[in-house]
N, C-alpha and C positions, 0 to 999 in steps of 0.2 A: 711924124708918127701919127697913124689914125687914131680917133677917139677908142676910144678900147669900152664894151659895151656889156655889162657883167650879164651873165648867162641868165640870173633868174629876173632880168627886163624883159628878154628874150622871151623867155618860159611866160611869162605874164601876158605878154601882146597874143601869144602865139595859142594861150590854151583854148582862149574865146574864139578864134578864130577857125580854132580846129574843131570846138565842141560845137558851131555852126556847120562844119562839114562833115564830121564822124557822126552827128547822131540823125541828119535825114540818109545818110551812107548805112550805118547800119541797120535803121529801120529797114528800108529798102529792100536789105541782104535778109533780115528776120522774116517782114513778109513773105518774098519769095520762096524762102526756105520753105515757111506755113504752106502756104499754096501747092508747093511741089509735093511736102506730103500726102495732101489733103488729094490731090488727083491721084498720087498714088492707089491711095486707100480705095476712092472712088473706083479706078480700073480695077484693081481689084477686088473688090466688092461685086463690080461686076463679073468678070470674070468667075468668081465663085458661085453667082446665080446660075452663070451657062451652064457651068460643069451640073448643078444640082436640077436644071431643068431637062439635060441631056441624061443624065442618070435617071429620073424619072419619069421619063419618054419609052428607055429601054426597058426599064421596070414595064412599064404599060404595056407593050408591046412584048415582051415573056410571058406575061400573065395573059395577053390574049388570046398569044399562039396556045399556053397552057388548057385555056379553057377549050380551044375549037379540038384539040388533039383527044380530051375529056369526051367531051360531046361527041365526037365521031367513036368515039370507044364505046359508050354509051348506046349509040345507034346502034353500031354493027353488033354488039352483043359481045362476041367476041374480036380479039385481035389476030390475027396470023401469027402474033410471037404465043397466045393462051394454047394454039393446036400441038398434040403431040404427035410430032411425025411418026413416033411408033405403033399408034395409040396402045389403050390398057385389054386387054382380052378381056381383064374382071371388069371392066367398068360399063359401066351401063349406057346406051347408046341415046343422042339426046332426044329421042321420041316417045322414051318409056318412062324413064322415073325424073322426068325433069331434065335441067340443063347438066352437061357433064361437070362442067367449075360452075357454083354459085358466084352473087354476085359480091359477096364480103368479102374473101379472099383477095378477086379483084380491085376490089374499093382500097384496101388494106395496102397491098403492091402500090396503086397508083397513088396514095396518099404519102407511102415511104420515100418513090420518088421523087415527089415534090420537096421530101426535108432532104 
């Protein structure tokens, strides 16, 4: 018959020798873990500046077109969409009393558009 070896000798030998491999084991798994987050976070982080860099590239670039579209409105005076293809019979012709649309009206319109 073998010696017969009661369980909590076993449990004794065996905790120290586990708590030598379970606790650089689980370090290990913890920092990993951290890390994994932490680049997470990082790509995305990044990732949220592209987006915010790329949205205010376009902003830029609307507002540029806005202003050159402004400015040439501006030059010509009038637009091709301000002429009335019918024109007014009462309206006075732009050589006599001024311009046929003032420029508030205008201003007014162009400003609506932009909200």
């Amino acid at each position: 018959m073998p010696p017969v070896v009661p369980p909590f000798l076993i449990g004794l030998i065996a905790a120290p020798l586990a708590k030598r491999i379970a606790k650089p084991l689980m370090r290990g798994l913890v920092k990993t873990s951290v890390s994994l987050v932490m680049e997470v976070k990082r790509a995305a982080s990044e990732a949220n500046e592209g987006i915010h860099d790329f949205a205010a590239e376009v902003t830029a670039e609307m507002i540029a077109v806005q202003m050159a579209r402004d400015a040439r409105v501006r030059s010509d005076g009038e637009t091709k969409h301000d002429h009335d293809p019918e024109g007014d019979a009462d309206a006075a012709p732009h050589g006599e009393h001024g311009a046929k649309h003032s420029a508030k009206p205008r201003a007014a319109a162009i400003a609506a558009k932009g909200n």
